[in-house]
Phi, psi and omega in degrees: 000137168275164207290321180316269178346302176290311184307342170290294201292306209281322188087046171237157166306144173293323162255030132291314176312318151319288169341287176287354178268006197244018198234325179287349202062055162240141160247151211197138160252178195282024199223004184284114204261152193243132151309171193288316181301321171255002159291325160304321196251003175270330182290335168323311151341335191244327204048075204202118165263110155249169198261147163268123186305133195268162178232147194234118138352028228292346187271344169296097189259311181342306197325315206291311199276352177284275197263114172285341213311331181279032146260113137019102160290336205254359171259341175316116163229182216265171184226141152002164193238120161245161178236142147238165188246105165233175179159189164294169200249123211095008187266359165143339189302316164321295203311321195302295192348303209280346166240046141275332178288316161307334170236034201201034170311131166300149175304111169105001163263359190279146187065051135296080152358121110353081173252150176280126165241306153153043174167147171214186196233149178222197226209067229241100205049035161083019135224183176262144175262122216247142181233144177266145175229092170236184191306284157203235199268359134321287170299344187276324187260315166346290181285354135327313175265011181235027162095340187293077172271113155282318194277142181274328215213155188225147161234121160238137210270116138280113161307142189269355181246002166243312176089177181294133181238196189294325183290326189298326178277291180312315201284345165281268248258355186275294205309315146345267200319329196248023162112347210251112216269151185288115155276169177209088178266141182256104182261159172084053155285328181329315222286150158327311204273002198278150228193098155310303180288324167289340172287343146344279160186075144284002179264324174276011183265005197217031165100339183265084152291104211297166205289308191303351187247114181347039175294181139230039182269138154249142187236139215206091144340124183215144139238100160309318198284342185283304194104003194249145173081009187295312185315310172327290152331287165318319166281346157319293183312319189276336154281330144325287175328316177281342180268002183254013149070064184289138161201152219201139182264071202286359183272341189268151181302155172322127166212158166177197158232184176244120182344279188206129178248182144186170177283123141265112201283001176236333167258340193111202189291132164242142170186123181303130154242108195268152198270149168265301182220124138131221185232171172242148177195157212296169185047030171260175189265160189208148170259117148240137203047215225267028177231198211202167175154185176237158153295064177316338168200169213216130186210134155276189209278005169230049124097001175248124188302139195241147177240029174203182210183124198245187133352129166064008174283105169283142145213174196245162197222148149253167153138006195252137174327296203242189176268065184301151192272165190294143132101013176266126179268165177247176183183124172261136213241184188275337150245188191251332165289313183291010181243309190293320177315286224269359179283318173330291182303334194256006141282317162300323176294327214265355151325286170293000189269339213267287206288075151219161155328125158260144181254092185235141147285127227223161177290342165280349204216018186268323171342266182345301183312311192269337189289303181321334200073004177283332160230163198261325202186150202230117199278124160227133128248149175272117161240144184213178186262333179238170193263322163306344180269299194291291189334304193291269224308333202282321202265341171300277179329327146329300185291000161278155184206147191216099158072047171072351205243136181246168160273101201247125175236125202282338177192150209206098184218188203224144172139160162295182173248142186268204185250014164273356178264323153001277185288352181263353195260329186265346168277328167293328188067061211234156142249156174277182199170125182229140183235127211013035169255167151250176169287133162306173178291294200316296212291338186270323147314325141302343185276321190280346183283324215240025152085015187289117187285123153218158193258096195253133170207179207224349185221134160000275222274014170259009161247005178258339158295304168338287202284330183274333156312338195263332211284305184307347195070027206257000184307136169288147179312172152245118182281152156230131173289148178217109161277124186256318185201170189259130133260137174195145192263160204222159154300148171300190180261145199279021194250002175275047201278353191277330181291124182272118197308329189271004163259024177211117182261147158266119147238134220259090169272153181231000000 
């Protein structure tokens, strides 16, 4: 507030006011704004107690998902688990899906269609399990990097006849990175070649360890395609769920995030939306990511309309302006004027957001970074061409320390870097490091869209110089030669015979 503003509200002259701060040793003109500590000691002073006005974000929907505190302890009831499903690829994550959607429909959904929105929910003792059937462990850190946690329980689906393979490795380490504890279904028990105990452990040579070897991993023997041990599983997931205390407020207006999104050329903007906190219900008005709308129709995952929506509930929703991105939240207001002011304002923020610099850390700019306090611990991943090369690289780099801030590495494989290393380096806010690997075409476009720094070297102990120099602030810049143009001098021209070649040069730019 200016010194005017307060003489107005107290119903005083502006130069007393002025008068008096300057008795306070503040010098202040009326047009002048005071901070709250001397706004405080001038009213003491008046003897007039004041409050500081709290100002609320109405554009802010993040806040819900921060800050819990405006929820009820005594409305809290317990709510469904959602899972996602990963592993390598051919071990087995369709089948499971398709024969939990198919034989295990939450009560009062059978003989329903199947539509994909991209989750659904089924029905195990008589509760529920909300499952995400997303691409795998791409999407899953994707929407990680736009702020979103969704998933409660990760199930990774191993073959008992492959054992762990490279996807298997990632997908433990995206489930790491984001906190979620490990289910372990060991699928293909069926097959001739299946061998448990070695998928035991190689899974525990990578950090996941069943509970019976001290782990706090549970690993539950399975054949999806059999149908056997499914059940098992499932009450496995539901005992997890119990001990992480799910619990959910269904009395507070909506908030939550989105799935899946996509155009329909006959509805519009369509978007899976799983509910988080409270009910969602037709016609309320809702903001989501930088866009607005009312819910006009409402549908779950068999295809039936619905007009309400509790915790941990996917539905596809219309009713919305624009098209929204996976991994966006939402929030529901109190009216339809006050979801257009703020779906407005955050098109407009995220307009300006766009056009500025994004500011990620890169090894030229980590010095700066750390002196700031903007990190803590400095995220790499490694791909190397052997697994003795990324081990050596893994276990050096651990060992660096600078000023108290380590080296944390998020993920460690052997192979080029893809666009899953990519997506995994902008949700850590990581760099890469390739050690004799190069980048796929896809993955060095993708690194430049999304501002990922990577690093390739053929020697140890220059990428353990590199990383402990940049920490120090000691990197030397890294220069790019840029070819702009060719000069080259040519002899004259022969229709110049009047001229004398040493007093006349030609220069030939290209």
């Amino acid at each position: 507030m200016t010194v005017a503003e307060i003489a107005k509200r107290i119903k005083r002259e502006p130069a007393e006011i002025v008068k008096k701060l300057f008795m306070m040793g503040v010098m202040a003109t009326q047009n002048q704004s005071l901070d709250g500590d001397t706004i405080e000691l001038l009213m003491v002073d008046y003897g007039i107690e004041a409050h500081a006005k709290v100002e609320v974000d109405n554009a802010d929907i993040e806040r819900f998902f921060v800050d819990e505190d405006y929820l009820d302890p005594d409305a809290l009831v317990e709510r469904p688990p959602v899972v996602t499903i990963m592993g390598h690829v051919d071990h087995g994550k369709t089948t499971l899906l398709d024969t939990l959607r198919n034989s295990r429909v939450a009560t009062g959904e059978a003989g329903g269609i199947t539509q994909h929105i991209g989750a659904y929910q089924i029905e195990e003792n008589g509760k529920k399990i909300t499952f995400l059937d997303t691409p795998g462990h791409a999407a899953f850190t994707s929407m990680r990097a736009r702020g979103a946690s969704v998933t409660d329980i990760t199930i990774l689906v191993v073959a008992a006849d492959d054992g762990v393979m490279p996807q298997t490795i990632e997908a433990i380490n995206h489930s790491k990175a984001a906190n979620v504890p490990i289910i372990v279904a060991i699928n293909k028990i069926d097959k001739p070649g299946a061998n448990p105990e070695r998928v035991i452990g190689e899974l525990a040579e990578y950090g996941v360890m069943s509970t019976a070897w001290g782990g706090d991993s549970e690993f539950v023997e399975i054949s999806a395609k059999f149908n056997q041990n499914i059940d098992e599983l499932l009450e496995t997931v539901l005992l997890v769920a119990e001990i992480q205390e799910l619990k959910a407020d269904p009395k507070v207006r909506a908030i939550g995030t989105v799935i899946e999104a996509r155009l329909d050329k006959g509805k519009g903007a369509v978007a899976t939306l799983l509910v988080q906190q409270g009910t969602l219900n037709v016609q309320d008005p809702i903001v989501v990511g930088n866009t607005f709308g009312r819910v006009r129709a409402m549908t779950n995952d068999r295809g039936r309309r619905v007009k309400v929506a509790g915790p941990s509930t996917p539905v596809s929703i219309t009713g919305l302006n624009e098209t929204p991105m996976a991994g966006d939240h939402f929030a529901v207001y109190e009216d339809e004027k006050a979801a257009r002011a703020a779906g407005e304002e955050r098109a407009k923020r995220a307009l300006m957001k766009q056009r500025q610099a994004t500011h990620r850390v890169s090894l030229e700019n980590l010095f700066d970074t750390l002196k700031a306090g903007e990190v803590k611990s400095v995220n790499v991943i490694i791909k190397a061409d052997v697994q003795g090369s990324a081990e050596a690289l893994t276990a050096s780099l651990q060992k660096i320390e600078v000023e108290g801030v380590k080296v944390t590495i998020v993920h460690s494989a052997v192979g080029a870097i893809n666009e899953s290393d990519v997506t995994l380096a902008e949700a850590s806010n990581a760099f890469i490091i390739g050690f004799n690997v190069r980048p796929t075409p896809q993955a060095r476009q993708q690194a430049e869209a999304d501002d990922v720094e990577m690093r390739l070297h053929s020697i140890i102990y220059k990428v353990i110089e590199e990383v402990e120099d940049a920490m120090k602030g000691m990197l030397d810049p890294e220069f790019e030669e840029k070819l702009l143009a060719k000069l080259s001098f040519v002899k004259p021209s022969r229709f110049l015979k009047s001229v004398p070649s040493a007093d006349l040069w030609w220069l030939a730019v290209k």
